[in-house]
C-alpha positions in Angstrom: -11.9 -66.8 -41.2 -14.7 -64.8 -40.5 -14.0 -63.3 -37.0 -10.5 -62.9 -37.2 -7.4 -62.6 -38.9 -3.8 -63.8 -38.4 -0.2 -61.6 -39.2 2.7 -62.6 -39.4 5.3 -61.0 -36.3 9.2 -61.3 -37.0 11.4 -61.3 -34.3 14.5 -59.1 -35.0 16.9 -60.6 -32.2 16.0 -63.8 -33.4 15.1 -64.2 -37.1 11.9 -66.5 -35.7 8.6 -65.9 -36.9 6.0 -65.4 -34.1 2.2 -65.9 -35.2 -0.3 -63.8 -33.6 -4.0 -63.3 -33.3 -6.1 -59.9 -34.2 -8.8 -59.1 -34.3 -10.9 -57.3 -37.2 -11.1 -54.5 -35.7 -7.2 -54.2 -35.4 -6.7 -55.2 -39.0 -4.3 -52.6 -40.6 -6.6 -52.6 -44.2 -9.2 -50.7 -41.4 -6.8 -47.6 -41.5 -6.5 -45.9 -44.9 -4.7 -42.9 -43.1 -1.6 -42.2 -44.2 1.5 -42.0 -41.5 3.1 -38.5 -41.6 6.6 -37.1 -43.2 9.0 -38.4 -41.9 7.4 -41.1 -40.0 8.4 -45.4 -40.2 5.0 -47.4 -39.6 5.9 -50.6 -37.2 3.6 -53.0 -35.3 6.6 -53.4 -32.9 8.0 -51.4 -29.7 11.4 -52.7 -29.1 13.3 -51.7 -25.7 17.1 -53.0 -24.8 15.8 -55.1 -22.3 12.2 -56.4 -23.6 10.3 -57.1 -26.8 6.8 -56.5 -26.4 4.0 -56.6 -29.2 1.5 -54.3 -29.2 -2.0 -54.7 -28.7 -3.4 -53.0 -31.5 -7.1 -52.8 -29.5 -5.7 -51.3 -26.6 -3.4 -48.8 -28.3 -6.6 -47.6 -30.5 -8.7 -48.1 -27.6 -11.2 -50.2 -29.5 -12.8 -53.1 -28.4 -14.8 -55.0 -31.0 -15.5 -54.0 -34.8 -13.9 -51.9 -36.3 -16.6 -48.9 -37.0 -15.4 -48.6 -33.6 -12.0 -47.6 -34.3 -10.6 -44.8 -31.7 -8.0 -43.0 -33.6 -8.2 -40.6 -30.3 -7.3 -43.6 -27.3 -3.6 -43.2 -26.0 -1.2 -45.0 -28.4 0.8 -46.1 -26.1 -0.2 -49.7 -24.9 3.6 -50.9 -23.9 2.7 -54.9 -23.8 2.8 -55.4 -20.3 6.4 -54.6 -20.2 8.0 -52.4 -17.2 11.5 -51.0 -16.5 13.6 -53.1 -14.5 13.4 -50.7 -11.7 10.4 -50.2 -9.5 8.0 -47.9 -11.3 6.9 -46.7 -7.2 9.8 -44.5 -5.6 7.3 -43.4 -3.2 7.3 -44.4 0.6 4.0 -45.4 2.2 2.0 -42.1 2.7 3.0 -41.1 6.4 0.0 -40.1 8.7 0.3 -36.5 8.4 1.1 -35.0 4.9 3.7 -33.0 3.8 3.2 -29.5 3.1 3.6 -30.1 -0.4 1.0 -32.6 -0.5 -1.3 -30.2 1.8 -0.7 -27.4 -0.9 -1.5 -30.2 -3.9 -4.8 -30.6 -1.9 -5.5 -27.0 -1.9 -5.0 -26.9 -5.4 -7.5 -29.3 -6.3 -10.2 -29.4 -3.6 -12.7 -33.1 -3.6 -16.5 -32.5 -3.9 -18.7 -35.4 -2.4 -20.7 -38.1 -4.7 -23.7 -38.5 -2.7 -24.4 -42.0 -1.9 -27.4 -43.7 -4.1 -28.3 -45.7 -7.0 -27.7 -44.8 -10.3 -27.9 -46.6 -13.9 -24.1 -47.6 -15.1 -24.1 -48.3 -18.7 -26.7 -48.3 -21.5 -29.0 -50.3 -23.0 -28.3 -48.5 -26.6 -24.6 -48.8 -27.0 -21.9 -47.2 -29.5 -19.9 -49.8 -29.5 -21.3 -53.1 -27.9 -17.6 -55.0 -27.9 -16.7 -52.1 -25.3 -18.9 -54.0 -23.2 -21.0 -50.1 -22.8 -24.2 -52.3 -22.0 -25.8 -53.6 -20.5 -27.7 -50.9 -18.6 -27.3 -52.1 -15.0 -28.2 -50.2 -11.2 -25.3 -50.2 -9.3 -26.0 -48.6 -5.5 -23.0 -47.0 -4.2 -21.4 -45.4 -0.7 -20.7 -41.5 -1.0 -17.1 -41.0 -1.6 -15.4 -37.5 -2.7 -13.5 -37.1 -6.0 -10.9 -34.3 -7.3 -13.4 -31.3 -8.7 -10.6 -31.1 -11.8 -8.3 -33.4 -13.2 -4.7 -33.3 -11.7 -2.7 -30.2 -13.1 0.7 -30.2 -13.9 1.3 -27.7 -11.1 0.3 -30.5 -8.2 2.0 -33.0 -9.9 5.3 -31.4 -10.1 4.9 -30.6 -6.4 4.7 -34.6 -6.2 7.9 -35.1 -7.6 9.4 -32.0 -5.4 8.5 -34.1 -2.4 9.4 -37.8 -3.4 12.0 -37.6 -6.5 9.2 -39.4 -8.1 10.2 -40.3 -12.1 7.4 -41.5 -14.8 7.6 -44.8 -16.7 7.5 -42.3 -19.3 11.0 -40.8 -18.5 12.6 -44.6 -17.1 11.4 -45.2 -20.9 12.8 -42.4 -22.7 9.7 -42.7 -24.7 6.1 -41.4 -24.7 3.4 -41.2 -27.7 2.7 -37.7 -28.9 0.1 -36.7 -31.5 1.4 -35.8 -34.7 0.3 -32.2 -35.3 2.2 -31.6 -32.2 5.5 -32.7 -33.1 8.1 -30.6 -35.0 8.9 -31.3 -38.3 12.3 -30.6 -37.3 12.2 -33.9 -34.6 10.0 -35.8 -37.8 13.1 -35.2 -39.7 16.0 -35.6 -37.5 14.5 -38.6 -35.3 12.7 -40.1 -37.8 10.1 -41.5 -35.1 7.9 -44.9 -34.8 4.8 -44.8 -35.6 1.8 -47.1 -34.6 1.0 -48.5 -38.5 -3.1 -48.7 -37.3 -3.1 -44.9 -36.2 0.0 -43.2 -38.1 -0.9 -40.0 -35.9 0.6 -41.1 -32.8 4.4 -41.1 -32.7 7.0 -42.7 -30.0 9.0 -39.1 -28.9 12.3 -39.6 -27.3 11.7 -37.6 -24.3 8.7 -36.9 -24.1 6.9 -36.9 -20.5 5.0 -35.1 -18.1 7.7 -32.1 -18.5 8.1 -32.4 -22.0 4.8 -32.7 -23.2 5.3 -32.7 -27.3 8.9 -33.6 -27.3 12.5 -33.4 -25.5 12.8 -29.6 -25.9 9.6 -28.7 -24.6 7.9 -27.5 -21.6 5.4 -27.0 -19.6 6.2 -23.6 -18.4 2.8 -22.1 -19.9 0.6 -25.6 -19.3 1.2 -25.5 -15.5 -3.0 -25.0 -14.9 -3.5 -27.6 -17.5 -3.4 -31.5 -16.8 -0.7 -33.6 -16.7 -0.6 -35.8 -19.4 2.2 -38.9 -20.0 1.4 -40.2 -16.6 0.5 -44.6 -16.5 -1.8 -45.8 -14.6 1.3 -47.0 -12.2 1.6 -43.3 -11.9 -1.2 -41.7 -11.2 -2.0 -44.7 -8.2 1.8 -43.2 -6.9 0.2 -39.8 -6.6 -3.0 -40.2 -5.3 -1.2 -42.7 -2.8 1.3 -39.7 -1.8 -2.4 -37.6 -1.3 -3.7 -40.7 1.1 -6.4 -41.1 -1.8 -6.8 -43.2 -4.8 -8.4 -43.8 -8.5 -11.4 -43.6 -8.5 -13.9 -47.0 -9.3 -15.6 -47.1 -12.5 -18.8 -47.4 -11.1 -17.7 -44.0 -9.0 -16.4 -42.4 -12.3 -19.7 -43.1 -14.5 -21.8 -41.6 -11.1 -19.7 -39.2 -10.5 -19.6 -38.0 -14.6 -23.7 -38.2 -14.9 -24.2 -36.3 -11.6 -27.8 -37.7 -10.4 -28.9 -37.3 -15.0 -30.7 -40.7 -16.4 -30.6 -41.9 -20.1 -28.3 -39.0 -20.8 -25.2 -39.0 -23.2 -23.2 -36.3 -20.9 -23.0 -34.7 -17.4 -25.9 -32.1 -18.9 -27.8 -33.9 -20.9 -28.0 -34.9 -24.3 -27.3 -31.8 -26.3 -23.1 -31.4 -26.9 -23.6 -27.7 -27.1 -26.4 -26.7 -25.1 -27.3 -22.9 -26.1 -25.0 -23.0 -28.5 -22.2 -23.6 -26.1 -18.9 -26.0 -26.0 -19.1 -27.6 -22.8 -16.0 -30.1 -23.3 -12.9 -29.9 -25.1 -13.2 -32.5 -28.0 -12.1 -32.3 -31.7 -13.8 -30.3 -34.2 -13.1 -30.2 -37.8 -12.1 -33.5 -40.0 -9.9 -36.3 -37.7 -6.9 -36.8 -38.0 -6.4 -33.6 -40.5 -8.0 -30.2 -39.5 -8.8 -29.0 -36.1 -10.8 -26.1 -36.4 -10.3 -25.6 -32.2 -14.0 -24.1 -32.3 -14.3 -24.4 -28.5 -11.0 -22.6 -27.5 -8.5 -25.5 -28.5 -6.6 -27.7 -29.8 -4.5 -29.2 -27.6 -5.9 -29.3 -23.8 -7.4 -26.7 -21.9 -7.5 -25.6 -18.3 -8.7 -28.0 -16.1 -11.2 -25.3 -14.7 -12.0 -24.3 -18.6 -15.5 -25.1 -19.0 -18.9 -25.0 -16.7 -19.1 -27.2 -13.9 -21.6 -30.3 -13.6 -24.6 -30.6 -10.9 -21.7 -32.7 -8.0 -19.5 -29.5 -8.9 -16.6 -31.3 -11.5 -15.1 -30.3 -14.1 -14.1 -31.9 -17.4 -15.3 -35.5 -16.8 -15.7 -35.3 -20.8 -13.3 -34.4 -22.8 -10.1 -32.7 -22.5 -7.9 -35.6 -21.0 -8.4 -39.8 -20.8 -8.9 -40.5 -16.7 -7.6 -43.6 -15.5 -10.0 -45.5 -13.1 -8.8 -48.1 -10.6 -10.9 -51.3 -12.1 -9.0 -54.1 -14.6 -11.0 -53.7 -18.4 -13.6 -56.8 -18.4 -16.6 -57.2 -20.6 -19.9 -58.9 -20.3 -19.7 -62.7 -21.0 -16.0 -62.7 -22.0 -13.1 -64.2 -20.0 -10.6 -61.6 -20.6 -6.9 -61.7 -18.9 -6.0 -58.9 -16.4 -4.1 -56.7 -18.6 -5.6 -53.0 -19.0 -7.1 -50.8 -17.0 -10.2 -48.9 -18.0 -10.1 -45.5 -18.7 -13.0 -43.3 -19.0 -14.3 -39.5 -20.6 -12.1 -39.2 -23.9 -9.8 -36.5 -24.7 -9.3 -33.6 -27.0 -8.7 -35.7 -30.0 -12.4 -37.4 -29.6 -13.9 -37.0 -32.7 -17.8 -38.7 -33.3 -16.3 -39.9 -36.4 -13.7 -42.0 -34.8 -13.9 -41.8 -31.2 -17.6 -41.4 -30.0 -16.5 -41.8 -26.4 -17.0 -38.8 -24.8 -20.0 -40.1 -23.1 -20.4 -40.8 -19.4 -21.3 -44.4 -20.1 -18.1 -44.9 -22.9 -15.0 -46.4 -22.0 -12.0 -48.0 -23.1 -8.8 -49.3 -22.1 -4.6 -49.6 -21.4 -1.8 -51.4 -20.0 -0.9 -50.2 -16.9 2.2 -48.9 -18.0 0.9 -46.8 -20.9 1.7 -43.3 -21.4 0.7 -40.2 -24.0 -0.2 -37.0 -24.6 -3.8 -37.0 -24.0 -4.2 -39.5 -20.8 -4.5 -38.4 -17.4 -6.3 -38.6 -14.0 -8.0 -37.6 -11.0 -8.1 -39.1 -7.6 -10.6 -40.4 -5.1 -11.0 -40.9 -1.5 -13.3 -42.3 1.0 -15.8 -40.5 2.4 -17.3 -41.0 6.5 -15.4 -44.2 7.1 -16.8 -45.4 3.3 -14.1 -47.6 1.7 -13.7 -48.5 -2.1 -14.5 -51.6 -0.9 -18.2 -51.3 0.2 -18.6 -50.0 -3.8 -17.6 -53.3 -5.2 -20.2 -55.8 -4.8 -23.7 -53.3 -4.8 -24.4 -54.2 -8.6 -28.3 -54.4 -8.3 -29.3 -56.1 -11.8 
């Protein structure tokens, strides 16, 4: 077999043998990493109530061969599944907003995206199976977009408002990176580990609140973003704003602010003047951080200079969750991830390349970890999301 390989699932409730399909790029013998102290390497997530395999493309956030491996995409791809409950405990956004939704806004005041055309993707890709290419003018209404990504401090005023809970916490579970887990939790709980990217681990308790695991906080991370939020989540608060995700196409014109043939919202240097403009990883991934541009873990989401439509960290520092299902040129794929777009703080160009405007990648809907977030759109002068579907100008 050439283009693909075949592994062998068993079913623990059942003792049946389930055969699956992976591709090359999610082969295991493309990982020589070895999972931390402490740690048990599975290919399953089990739940009481489900049994869900993992896609091993989404959770590495790969989409083709495996150069491309993304040791740095959100781990955390939970199969589709979702809590018996409804994951919205919001009520339709009333007409006025609350004051607590009034004082999220004021938090994180929207810019305007001018309306034009702009080139979305590239015609020299990364990683072609991403579906990066090809390079494309897409002509779009203006719309406005949060200037940061959404802090912990406006999402907690969310939950004041609506009693709002995560997936994460209707879980119990969330995937942390490894470096940011205490040995004492690696010893004691023994965690899960995905076997492809030993780094991330499945932390009882971790969410939003608990960022690295059930005993921590985010007393001192209030200004940065709020991480183990799924996609279900982040459409609950930007609904409670009367906004939404932002479009790809909005995402990718909104991240290269008015630039052409550029890798970045600057332009093609990563450290113009010798400065970090994103948070990414530097050192050797997964091992040594070296946290040359301030960090390791995130930063601020006002850390960092602004780009030309006034927005900060469109690279780096967090994964943003976009509205749009994850298709690819000339391949009939099912709707089951959305894209997400800008990498994180664990990008590395040795692993995950995709802190580029035109990179992207992909979860479920329900997926949660450490380094995913989001920021939120609206409409702007009686402009819908709608008039931005169909203006692809090949």
């Amino acid at each position: 077999m050439t283009n693909q390989e075949w592994i062998e699932i068993v079913k623990p409730e059942t003792g049946t043998h389930d055969w699956r399909e992976l591709t090359r790029a999610a082969q295991l013998n493309s990982f020589c990493s070895a999972a931390p102290a402490g740690a048990t390497q599975i290919m399953l997530f089990m739940r009481p109530i489900t049994f869900a395999l993992v896609s091993l493309t989404a959770l590495l956030g790969v989409g083709g061969d495996s150069e491309s491996s993304c040791g740095c995409g959100s781990a955390t791809s939970r199969g589709g599944q979702c809590p018996l409950e409804s994951t919205d405990t919001t009520e339709t956004p009333a007409d006025e907003p609350s004051h607590l939704a009034e004082r999220a806004l004021l938090l994180n005041p929207t810019v305007m995206v001018p309306a034009g055309l702009f080139q979305m993707g590239t015609d020299k890709p990364v990683f072609v199976a991403d579906g990066e290419g090809p390079a494309r003018n897409v002509s779009l209404v203006s719309f406005r977009l949060h200037s940061r990504e959404v802090s912990n401090s406006e999402f907690e005023l969310f939950v004041q408002d609506t009693g709002y809970k995560t997936e994460a916490e209707k879980f119990g579970t969330s995937f942390v990176f490894e470096k940011f887990v205490s040995q004492t939790v690696k010893e004691n709980e023994r965690p899960l580990a995905v076997a492809a990217a030993p780094w991330w681990l499945s932390i009882k308790g971790a969410d939003w609140r608990h960022p690295f695991d059930a005993e921590s906080s985010i007393k001192d991370l209030m200004d940065h973003p709020v991480v183990h939020v799924s996609w279900n989540d982040a459409k609950a608060f930007c609904q409670w704003l009367d906004m939404r995700l932002p479009t790809e196409a909005e995402w990718e014109m909104a991240c290269k602010a008015g630039l052409h043939n550029r890798l970045f919202s600057w332009g093609n240097n990563p450290m113009p003047k010798g400065q970090h403009r994103m948070n990414i990883w530097q050192g050797e991934f997964p091992h040594t951080n070296t946290g040359e541009d301030g960090f390791e873990g995130t930063c601020p989401v006002d850390e960092f200079p602004e780009n030309k439509f006034g927005l900060k960290n469109m690279l780096g520092n967090v994964w943003e969750w976009t509205e749009d299902w994850w298709t690819v040129p000339h391949r009939d794929l099912p709707k089951m991830d959305k894209v997400k777009k800008g990498g994180s703080f664990l990008c590395h160009k040795s692993y995950c390349y995709r802190y580029r405007c035109d990179a992207r990648s992909q979860n479920t809907p329900d997926s949660s970890a450490s380094n995913l977030g989001f920021r939120c759109a609206r409409d702007d002068n009686g402009n819908s999301a709608q008039d931005n579907e169909t203006k692809d100008e090949l």
